[in-house]
C-alpha positions as a LaTeX table, in Angstrom:
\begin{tabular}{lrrr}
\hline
Residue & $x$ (\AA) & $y$ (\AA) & $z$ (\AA) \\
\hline
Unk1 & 94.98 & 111.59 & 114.05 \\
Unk2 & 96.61 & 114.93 & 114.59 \\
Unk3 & 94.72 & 118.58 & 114.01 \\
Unk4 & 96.88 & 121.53 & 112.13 \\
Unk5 & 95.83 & 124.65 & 109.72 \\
Unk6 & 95.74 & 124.32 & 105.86 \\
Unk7 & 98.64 & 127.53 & 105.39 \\
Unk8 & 99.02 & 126.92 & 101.46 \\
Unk9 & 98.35 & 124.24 & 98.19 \\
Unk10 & 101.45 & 122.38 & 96.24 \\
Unk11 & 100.77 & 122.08 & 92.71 \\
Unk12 & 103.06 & 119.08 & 90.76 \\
Unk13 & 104.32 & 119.07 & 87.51 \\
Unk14 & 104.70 & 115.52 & 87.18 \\
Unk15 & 102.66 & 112.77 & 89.58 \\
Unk16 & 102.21 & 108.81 & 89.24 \\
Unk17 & 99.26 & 108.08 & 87.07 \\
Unk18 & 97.28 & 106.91 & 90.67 \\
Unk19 & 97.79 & 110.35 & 91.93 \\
Unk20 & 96.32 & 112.59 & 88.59 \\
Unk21 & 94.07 & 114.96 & 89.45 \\
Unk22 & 95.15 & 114.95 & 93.49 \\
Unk23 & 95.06 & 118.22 & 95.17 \\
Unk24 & 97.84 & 118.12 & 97.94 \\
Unk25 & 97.89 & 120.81 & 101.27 \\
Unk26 & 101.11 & 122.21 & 103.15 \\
Unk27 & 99.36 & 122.24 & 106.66 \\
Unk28 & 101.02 & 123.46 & 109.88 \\
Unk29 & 100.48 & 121.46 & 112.81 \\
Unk30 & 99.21 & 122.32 & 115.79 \\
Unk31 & 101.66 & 121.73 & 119.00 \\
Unk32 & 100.81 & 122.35 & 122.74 \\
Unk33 & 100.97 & 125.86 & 122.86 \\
Unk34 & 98.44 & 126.25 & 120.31 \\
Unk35 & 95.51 & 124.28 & 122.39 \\
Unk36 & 97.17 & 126.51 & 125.41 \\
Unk37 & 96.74 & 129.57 & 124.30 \\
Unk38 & 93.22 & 129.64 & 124.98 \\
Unk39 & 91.52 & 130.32 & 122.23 \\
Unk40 & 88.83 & 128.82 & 120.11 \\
Unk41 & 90.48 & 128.37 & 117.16 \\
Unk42 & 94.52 & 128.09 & 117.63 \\
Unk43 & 96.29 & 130.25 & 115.04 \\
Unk44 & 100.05 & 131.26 & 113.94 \\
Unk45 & 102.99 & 129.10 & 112.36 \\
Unk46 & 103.87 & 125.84 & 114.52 \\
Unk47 & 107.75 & 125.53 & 115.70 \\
Unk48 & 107.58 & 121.96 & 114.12 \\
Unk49 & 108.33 & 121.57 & 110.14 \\
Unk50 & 105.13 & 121.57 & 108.41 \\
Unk51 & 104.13 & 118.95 & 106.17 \\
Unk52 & 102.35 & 117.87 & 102.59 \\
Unk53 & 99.48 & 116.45 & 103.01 \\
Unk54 & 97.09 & 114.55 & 100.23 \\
Unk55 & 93.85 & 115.84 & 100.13 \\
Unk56 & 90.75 & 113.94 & 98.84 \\
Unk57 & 88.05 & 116.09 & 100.65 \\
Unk58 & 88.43 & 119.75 & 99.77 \\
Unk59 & 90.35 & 121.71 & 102.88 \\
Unk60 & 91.18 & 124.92 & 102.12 \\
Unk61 & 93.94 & 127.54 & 103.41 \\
Unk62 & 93.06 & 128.37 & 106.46 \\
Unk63 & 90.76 & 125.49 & 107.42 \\
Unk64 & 91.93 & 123.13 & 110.35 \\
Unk65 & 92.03 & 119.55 & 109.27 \\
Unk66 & 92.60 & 116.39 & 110.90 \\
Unk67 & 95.32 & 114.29 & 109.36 \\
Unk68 & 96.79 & 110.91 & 109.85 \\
Unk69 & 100.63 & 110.10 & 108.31 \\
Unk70 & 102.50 & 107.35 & 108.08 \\
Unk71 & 101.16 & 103.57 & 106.80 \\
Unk72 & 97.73 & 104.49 & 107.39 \\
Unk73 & 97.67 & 107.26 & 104.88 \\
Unk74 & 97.99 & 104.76 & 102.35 \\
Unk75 & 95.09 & 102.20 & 103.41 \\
Unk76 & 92.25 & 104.06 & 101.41 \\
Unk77 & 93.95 & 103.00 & 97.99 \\
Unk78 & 93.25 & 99.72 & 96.04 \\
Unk79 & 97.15 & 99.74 & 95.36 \\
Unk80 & 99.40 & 101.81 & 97.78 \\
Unk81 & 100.86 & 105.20 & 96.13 \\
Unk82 & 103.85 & 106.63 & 98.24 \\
Unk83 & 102.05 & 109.20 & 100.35 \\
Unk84 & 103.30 & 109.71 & 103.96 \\
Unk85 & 100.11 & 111.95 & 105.07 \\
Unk86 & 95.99 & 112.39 & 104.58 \\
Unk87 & 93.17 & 114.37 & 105.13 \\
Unk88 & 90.98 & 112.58 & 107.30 \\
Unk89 & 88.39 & 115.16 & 108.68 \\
Unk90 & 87.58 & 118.96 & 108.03 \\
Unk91 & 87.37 & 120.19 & 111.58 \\
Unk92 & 84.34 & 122.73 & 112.72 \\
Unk93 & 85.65 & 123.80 & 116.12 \\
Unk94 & 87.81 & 122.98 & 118.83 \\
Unk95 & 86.92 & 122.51 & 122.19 \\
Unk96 & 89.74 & 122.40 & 124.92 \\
Unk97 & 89.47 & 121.73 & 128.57 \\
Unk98 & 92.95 & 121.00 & 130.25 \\
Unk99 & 92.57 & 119.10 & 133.15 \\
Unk100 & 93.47 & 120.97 & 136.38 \\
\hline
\end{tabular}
């Protein structure tokens, strides 16, 4: 599972019949320099490309979630729809301790 901020909501025109009624996230994930920076909560835009993410338990912009992609995103469905990411927790906060 990786962690990254909720910056914004797709909304689709057309969908698969599986996927009516989804609500899908653009989330920004969080990289190194975010847990370094020290604070509780990491903010800003990550370097890496951010991502669309399906969302079945109601993150919102500006939450951090907790996502999985790839086959796994899938497993929750009877029949697999072609989704490549998931919400998979709705994070509280953040604790970081780098080891010295």
């Amino acid at each position: 599972m990786k962690l990254g901020a909720v910056i914004g909501r797709v909304t689709l025109s057309k969908t698969l019949p599986e996927l009516i009624g989804a609500r899908w996230l653009i989330v920004s994930p969080f990289t190194r320099e975010h847990y370094q920076s020290g604070t509780e909560t990491p903010t800003g835009l990550s370097k890496d490309p951010s991502l669309v993410v399906y969302d079945a338990l109601g993150g919102g912009v500006g939450q951090t979630i907790g996502y999985i992609e790839g086959r796994e995103a899938a497993q929750p469905f009877e029949k697999s729809p072609p989704i490549d990411a998931i919400n998979a927790a709705l994070v509280d906060e953040i604790f970081y301790n780098p080891m010295k």
